[in-house]
N, C-alpha and C positions, 0 to 999 in steps of 0.2 A: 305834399309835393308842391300844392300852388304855393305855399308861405317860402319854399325856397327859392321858387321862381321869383319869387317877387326882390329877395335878393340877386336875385343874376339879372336883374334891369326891367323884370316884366311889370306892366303897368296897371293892373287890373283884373277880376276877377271873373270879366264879363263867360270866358269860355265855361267855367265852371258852372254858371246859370245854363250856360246851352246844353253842356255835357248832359248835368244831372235830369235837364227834362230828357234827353234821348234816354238816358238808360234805366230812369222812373216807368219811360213809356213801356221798355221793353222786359220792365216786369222785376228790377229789381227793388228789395226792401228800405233801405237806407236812401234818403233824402237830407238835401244840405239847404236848412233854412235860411233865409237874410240875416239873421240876426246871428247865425251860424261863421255866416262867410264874414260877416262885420267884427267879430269875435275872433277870426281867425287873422284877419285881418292885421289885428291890434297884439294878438301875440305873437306876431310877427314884428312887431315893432313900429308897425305904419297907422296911420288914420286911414279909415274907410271915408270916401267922398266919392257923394252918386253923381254923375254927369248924365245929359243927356245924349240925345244922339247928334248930336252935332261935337259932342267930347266939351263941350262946357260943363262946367261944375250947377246945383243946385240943392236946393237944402231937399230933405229927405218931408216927404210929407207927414203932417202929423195925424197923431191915430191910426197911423198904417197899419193894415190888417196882418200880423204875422201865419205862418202856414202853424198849425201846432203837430210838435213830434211826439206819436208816441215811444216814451222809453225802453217798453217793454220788446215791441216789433220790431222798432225805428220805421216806422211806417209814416208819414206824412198825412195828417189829415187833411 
């Protein structure tokens, strides 16, 4: 649903980070990694580019730690 969004003028992915912690919190299996949403991103047709909170753009740090999914659960480690 975000990647269609992103077609109808939406700019970003950030709700989806908010989403997925509330309803990780409230106990569901399924977690959507960075590399998840960045991937999602790009087949959608767009480049992923992290901004900070002031909405300027900046590079993505390197060796960032990814969450690892398990495939079996989809459980977030």
């Amino acid at each position: 649903m975000a990647q269609v969004c992103l077609h109808a003028g939406a700019n970003d992915f950030g709700s989806i980070m908010i989403e997925e912690n509330v309803v990780s919190a409230a106990g569901a299996a399924f977690r959507f990694t960075a590399d998840g949403i960045q991937q999602a991103i790009r087949d959608a047709g767009y480049t992923p580019q992290l901004r900070n909170q002031q909405y300027e753009f900046r590079d993505v740090p390197r060796n960032i730690l990814q969450q690892e999914l398990n495939r079996e659960s989809m459980i977030v480690d």
